[in-house]
C-alpha positions as CSV (number, residue, x, y, z in Angstrom):
1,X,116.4,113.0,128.5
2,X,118.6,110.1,127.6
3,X,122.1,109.4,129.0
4,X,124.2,109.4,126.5
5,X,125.1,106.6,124.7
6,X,128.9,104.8,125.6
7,X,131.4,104.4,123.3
8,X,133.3,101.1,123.0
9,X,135.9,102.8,124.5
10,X,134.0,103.7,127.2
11,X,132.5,100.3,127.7
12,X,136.1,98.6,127.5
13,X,137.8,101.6,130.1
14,X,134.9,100.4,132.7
15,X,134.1,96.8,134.1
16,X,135.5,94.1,132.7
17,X,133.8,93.5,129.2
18,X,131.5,90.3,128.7
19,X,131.6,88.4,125.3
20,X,128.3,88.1,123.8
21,X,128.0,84.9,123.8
22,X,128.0,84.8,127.6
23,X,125.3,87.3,128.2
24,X,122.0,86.8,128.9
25,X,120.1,86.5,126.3
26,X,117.3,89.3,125.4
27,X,113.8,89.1,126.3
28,X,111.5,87.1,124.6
29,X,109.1,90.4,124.4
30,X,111.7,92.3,122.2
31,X,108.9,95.5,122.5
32,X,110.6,97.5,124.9
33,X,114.3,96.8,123.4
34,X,112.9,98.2,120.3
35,X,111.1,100.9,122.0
36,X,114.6,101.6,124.0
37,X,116.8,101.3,120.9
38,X,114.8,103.9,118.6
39,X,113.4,106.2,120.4
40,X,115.6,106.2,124.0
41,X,119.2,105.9,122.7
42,X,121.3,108.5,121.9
43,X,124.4,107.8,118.7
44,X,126.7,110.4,118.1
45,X,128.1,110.7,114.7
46,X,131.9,109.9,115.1
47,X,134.3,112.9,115.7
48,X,138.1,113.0,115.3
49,X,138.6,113.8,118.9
50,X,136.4,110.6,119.7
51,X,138.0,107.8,117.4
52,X,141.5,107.1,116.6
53,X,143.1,108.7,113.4
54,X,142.2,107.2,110.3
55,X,144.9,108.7,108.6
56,X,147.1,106.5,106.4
57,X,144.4,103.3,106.6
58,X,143.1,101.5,103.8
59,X,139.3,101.3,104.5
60,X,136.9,98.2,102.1
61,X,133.1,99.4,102.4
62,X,130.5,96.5,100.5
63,X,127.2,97.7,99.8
64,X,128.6,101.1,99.8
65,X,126.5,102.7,96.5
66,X,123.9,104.3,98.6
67,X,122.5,104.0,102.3
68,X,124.2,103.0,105.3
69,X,127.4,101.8,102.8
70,X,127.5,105.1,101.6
71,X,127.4,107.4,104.7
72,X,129.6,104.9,106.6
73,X,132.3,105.0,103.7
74,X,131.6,109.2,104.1
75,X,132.2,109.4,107.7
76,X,135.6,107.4,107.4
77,X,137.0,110.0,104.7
78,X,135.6,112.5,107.0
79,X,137.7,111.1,110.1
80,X,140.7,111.2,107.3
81,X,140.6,107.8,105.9
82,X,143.4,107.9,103.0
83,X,142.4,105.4,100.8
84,X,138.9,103.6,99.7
85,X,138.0,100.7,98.0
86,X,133.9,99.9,97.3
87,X,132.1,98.6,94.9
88,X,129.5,100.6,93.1
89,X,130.3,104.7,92.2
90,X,130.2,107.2,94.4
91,X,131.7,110.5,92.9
92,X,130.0,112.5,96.0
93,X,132.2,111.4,98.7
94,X,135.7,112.7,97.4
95,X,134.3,116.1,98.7
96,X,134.6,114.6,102.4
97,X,138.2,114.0,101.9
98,X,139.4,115.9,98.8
99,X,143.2,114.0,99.7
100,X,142.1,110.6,99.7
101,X,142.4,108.4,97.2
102,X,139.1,106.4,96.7
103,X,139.0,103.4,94.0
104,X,135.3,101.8,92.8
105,X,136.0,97.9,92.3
106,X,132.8,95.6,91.1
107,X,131.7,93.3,93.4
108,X,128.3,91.4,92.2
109,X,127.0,89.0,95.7
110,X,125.6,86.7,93.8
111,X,128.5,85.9,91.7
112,X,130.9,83.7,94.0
113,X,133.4,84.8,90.5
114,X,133.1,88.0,91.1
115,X,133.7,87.2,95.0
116,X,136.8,85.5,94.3
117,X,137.8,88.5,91.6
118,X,137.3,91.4,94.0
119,X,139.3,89.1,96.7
120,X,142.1,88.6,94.3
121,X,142.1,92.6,93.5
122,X,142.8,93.6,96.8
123,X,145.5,91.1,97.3
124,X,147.3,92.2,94.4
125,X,147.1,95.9,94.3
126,X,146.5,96.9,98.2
127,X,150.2,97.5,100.1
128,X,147.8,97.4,103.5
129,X,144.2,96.9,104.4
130,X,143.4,98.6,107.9
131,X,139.6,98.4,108.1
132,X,136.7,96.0,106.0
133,X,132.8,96.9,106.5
134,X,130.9,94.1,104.9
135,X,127.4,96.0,104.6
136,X,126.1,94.2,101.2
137,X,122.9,92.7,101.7
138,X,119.3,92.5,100.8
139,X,115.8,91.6,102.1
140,X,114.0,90.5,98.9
141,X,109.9,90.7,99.4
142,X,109.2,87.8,96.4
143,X,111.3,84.4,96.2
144,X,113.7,83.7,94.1
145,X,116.4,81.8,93.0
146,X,120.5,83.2,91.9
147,X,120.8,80.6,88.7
148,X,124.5,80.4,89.6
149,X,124.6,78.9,92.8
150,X,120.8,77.2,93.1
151,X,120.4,79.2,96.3
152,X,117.6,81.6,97.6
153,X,118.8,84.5,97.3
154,X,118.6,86.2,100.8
155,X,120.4,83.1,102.2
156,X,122.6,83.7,99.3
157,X,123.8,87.3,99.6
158,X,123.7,87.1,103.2
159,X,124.8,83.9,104.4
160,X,127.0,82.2,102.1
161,X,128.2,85.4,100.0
162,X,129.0,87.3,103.2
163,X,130.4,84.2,104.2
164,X,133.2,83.6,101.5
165,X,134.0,87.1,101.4
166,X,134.7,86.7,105.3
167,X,136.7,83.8,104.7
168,X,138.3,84.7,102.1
169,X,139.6,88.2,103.6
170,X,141.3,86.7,106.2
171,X,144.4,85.5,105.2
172,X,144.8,89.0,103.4
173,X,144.0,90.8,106.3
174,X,146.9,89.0,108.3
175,X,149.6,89.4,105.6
176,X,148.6,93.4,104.5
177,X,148.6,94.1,108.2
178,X,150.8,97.1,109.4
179,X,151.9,98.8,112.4
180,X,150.7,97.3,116.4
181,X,146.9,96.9,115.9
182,X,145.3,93.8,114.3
183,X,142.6,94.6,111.1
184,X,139.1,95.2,112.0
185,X,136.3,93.3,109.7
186,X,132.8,93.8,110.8
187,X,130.3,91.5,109.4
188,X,126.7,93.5,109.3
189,X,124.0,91.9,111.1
190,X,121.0,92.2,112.3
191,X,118.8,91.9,115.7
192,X,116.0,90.6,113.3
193,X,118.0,87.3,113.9
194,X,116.3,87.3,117.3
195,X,112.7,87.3,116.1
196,X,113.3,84.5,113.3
197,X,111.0,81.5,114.1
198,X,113.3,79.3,112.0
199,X,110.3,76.6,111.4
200,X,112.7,74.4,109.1
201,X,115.5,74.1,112.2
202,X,115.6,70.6,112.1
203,X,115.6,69.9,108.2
204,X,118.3,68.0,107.1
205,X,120.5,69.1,105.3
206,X,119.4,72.3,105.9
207,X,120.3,74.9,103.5
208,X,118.7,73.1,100.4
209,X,115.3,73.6,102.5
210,X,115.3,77.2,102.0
211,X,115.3,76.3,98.1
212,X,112.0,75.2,98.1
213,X,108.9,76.7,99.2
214,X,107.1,73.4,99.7
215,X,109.7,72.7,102.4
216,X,109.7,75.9,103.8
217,X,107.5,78.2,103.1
218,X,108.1,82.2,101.9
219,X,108.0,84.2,104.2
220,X,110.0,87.4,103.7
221,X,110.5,89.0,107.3
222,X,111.6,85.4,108.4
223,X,113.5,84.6,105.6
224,X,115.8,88.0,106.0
225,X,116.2,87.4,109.9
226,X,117.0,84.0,109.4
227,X,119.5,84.5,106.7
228,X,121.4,87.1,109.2
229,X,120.7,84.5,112.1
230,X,122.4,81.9,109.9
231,X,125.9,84.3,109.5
232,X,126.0,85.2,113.1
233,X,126.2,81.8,114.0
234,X,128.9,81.0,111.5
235,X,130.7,84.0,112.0
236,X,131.0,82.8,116.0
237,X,132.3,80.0,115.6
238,X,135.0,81.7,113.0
239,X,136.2,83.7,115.8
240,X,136.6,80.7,118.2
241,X,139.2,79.7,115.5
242,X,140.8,83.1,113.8
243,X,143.2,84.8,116.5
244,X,142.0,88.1,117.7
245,X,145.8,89.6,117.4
246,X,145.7,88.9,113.9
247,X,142.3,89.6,112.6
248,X,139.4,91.4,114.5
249,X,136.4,89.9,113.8
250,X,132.9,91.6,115.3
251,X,128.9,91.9,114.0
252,X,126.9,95.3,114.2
253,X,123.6,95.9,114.0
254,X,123.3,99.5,112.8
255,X,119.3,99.7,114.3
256,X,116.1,100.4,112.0
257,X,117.6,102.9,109.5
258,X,115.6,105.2,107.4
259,X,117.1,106.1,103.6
260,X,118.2,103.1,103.1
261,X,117.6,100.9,99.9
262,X,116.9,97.5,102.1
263,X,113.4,97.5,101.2
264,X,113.7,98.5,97.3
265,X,111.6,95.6,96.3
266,X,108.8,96.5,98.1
267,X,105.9,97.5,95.8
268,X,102.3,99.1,96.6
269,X,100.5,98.7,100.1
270,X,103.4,96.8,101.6
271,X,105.8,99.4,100.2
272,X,103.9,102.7,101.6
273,X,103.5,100.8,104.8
274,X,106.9,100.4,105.4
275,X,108.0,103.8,104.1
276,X,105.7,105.4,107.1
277,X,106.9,102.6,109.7
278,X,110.5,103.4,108.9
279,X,110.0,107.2,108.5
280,X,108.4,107.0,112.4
281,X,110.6,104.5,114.0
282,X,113.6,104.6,111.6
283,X,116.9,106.3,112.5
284,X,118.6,108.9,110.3
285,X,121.0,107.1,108.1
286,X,124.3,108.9,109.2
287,X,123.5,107.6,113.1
288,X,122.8,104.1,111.8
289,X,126.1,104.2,110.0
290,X,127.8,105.5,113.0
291,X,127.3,102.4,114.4
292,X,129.3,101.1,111.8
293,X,132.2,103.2,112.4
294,X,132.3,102.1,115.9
295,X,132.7,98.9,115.5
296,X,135.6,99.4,113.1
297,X,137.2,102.3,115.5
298,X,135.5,101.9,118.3
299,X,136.4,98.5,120.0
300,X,139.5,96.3,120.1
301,X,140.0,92.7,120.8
302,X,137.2,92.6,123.5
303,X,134.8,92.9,120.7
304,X,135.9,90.2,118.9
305,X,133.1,87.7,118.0
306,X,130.5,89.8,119.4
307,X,127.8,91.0,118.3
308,X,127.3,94.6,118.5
309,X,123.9,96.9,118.7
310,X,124.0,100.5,120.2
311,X,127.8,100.7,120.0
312,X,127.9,98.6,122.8
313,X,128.9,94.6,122.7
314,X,125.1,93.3,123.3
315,X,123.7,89.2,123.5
316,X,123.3,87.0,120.3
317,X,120.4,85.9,118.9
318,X,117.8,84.2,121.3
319,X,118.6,80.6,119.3
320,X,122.2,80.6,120.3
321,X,121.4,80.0,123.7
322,X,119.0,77.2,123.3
323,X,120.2,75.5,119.6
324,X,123.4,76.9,120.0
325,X,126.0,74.1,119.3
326,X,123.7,71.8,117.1
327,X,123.0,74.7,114.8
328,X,126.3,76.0,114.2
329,X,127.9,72.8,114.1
330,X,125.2,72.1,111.6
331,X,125.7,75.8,109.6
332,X,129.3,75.2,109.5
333,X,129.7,72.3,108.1
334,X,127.0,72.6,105.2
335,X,128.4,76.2,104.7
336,X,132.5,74.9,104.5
337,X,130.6,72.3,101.7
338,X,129.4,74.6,99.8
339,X,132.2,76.9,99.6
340,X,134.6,73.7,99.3
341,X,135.6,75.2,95.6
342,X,137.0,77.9,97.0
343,X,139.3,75.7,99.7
344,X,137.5,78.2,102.9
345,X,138.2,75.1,105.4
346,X,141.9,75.2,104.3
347,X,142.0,78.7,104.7
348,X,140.3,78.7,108.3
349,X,142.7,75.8,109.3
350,X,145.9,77.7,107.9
351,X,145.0,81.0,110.2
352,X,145.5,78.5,113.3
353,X,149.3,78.1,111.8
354,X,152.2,81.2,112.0
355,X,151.9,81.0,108.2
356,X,150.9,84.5,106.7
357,X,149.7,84.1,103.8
358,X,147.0,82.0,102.1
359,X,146.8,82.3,98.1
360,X,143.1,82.9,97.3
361,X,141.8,80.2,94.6
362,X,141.2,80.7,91.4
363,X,137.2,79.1,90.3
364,X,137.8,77.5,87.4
C-alpha cells in the first residue's frame, strides 16, 4: 500500500523546506513520476480537523463553472468558506454551505476588459479577500487566434491572461488583507511544462512566434505545456519581487484529472482516445481539486514561489534549470510590454514600496 501522502503542514513541521527552484530537477524519463503520481500517491480530500478554519474568508475561484473550479470552490464552502466570488453559475454549491454567501461575477480570459472589469469589482465591493484560485485555462486541439489581443489563444488564456489577473490582484490583495496571515493566490499550472520541447526558444521576440504557424508550428500537447511553462517562469520571478508577508504567491499542479472540461475541444478518434486515457490514468476530480485546497490552506510562506504537485513543494520545469535566467528575463520583459496598458510594471515596482494600495487602470 501507499504511505500516505504529507500535507504541507506536514512537510513544513519536518526538515527544513527547499524552495523549488533549488531542487533537483526531475528526470528526464518523467515515466515513473507519472506512474508514481497516478497510481502510487494517496490525496485526501481536505477535512476541517486537517486545514485551518475557513470561516469568515472571502475565497475568488476562476474557472470555477464545472471541473476542478467547481469542486475546489465546493470543498472551500464545505470547510466553511463564508463568502464566494467566481465567474460562471453554479446554483449547486450553496447546498455545501447553505450560510455562505456566494456571488457569480463574469470574467471572459480573453477579454483583457473584462480582466480589468472583474479586477475593479472586487476592489470596490469586497471588505477583504482571504484566498484567490486562478484555475481558468484551456488546452485548445485546433489553432486559433483571440481577435482582441492578436494572440494564440492557449498562450493567451494561460500566459498573458493569467498573467494580468496575477498582477493585477496584488495590490488588492495587500490592502483587503485582514487579521496576522498574508493572502494566498495560487496560480494553476501544470507538470506538462516539463515535457514541452519549446522548439521556437530562441525566436526573437518570442511571443509573436507562437502567432504564426509557419514560425512555429501547431502542435497542441506542446503548445498547452509551453503556455503553462511560459507562466511558471513569470510567476518566479514575480515572487523574487512581491513580499511573501504581504502576498503568498505559489503554483499547483492538481495531477491528470478525470471530469474535467480541459479537453472539450477534442472531437472523434482523438476525443475517445483521451476519454479512455484519462478514465485509466485520470484522478477523480474532487482529489485533483484537493490539491488546490492545499495549496491555498495548506502551506504558508515556505511555499511561496514554488511550484506545487502532490501537496508537496516539488522542482520546476526541466528548462528553468538549463534556460532559466535567459528565458525569464526574456518572458518578463515581452510579457510587462504587452500588458504595458494596464501599468503591470508600475504595479510590480509599487509592491516593493510600504504603499498599500495600487488603483487598477481603467482600458480606455
Amino acid at each position: 500500500m501507499p504511505s500516505r501522502q504529507k500535507s504541507g503542514k506536514d512537510q513544513a513541521a519536518g526538515a527544513q523546506v527547499v524552495p523549488s527552484k533549488d531542487m533537483a530537477p526531475l528526470p528526464k524519463n518523467f515515466g515513473p513520476v507519472f506512474f508514481q503520481n497516478q497510481f502510487r500517491t494517496k490525496i485526501d480530500r481536505p477535512t476541517k480537523e486537517n486545514y485551518p478554519d475557513v470561516k469568515g474568508k472571502c475565497a475568488i475561484v476562476t474557472g470555477s463553472n464545472t471541473g476542478l473550479g467547481f469542486e475546489s470552490a465546493r470543498q472551500l464552502l464545505s470547510l466553511g468558506l463564508s463568502h464566494l466570488v467566481m465567474d460562471a453559475a453554479a446554483t449547486k454549491l450553496q447546498a455545501a454551505n447553505s450560510s455562505a454567501k456566494i456571488e457569480v461575477w463574469h470574467l471572459d480570459m480573453e477579454s483583457y476588459d473584462s480582466i480589468l472589469s472583474f479586477v475593479h469589482k472586487c476592489q470596490d465591493n469586497l471588505s477583504h479577500i482571504d484566498i484567490i484560485i486562478l484555475n481558468a485555462g484551456l488546452a485548445p486541439t485546433k489553432f486559433a487566434i483571440v481577435p482582441a489581443t492578436g494572440h494564440e489563444t492557449a498562450i493567451q488564456v494561460n500566459h498573458i491572461s493569467t498573467v494580468l489577473l496575477t498582477v493585477l490582484f496584488l495590490p488588492v490583495l495587500r490592502s483587503k488583507s485582514i487579521g496576522q496571515n498574508p493572502p494566498r493566490l495560487t496560480v494553476v499550472n501544470s507538470v506538462m511544462s516539463q515535457l514541452c520541447q519549446f522548439p521556437n526558444k530562441n525566436k526573437r521576440p518570442i511571443l509573436p512566434s507562437f502567432d504564426d504557424t509557419t514560425v512555429t508550428p501547431w502542435d497542441a500537447e506542446e503548445r498547452y505545456g509551453v503556455s503553462k511553462l511560459l507562466c511558471q517562469l513569470f510567476v518566479v520571478r514575480l515572487a523574487e519581487i512581491v513580499k511573501s508577508g504581504d502576498v503568498i504567491i505559489n503554483m499547483v499542479d492538481p495531477g491528470l484529472t478525470k471530469g474535467t472540461a480541459l479537453s472539450r475541444d477534442a472531437k472523434g478518434v482523438t476525443a475517445v482516445a483521451a476519454k479512455l486515457f484519462f478514465s485509466i490514468a485520470g484522478r477523480p476530480v474532487d482529489k485533483g481539486a484537493a490539491t488546490y485546497v492545499d495549496a491555498v490552506l495548506g502551506h504558508g510562506e515556505e511555499s511561496h514561489g514554488c511550484f506545487l504537485m502532490n501537496c508537496k513543494i516539488a522542482p520546476l520545469a526541466c528548462w528553468f534549470y538549463t534556460d532559466g535566467k535567459v528565458l525569464m528575463d526574456l518572458i518578463w520583459t515581452e510579457t510587462l510590454q504587452e500588458l504595458s496598458f494596464a501599468g503591470v510594471e508600475q504595479i510590480v515596482s509599487s509592491m516593493q514600496s510600504q504603499e498599500r494600495k495600487w488603483p487598477v487602470p481603467v482600458r480606455n
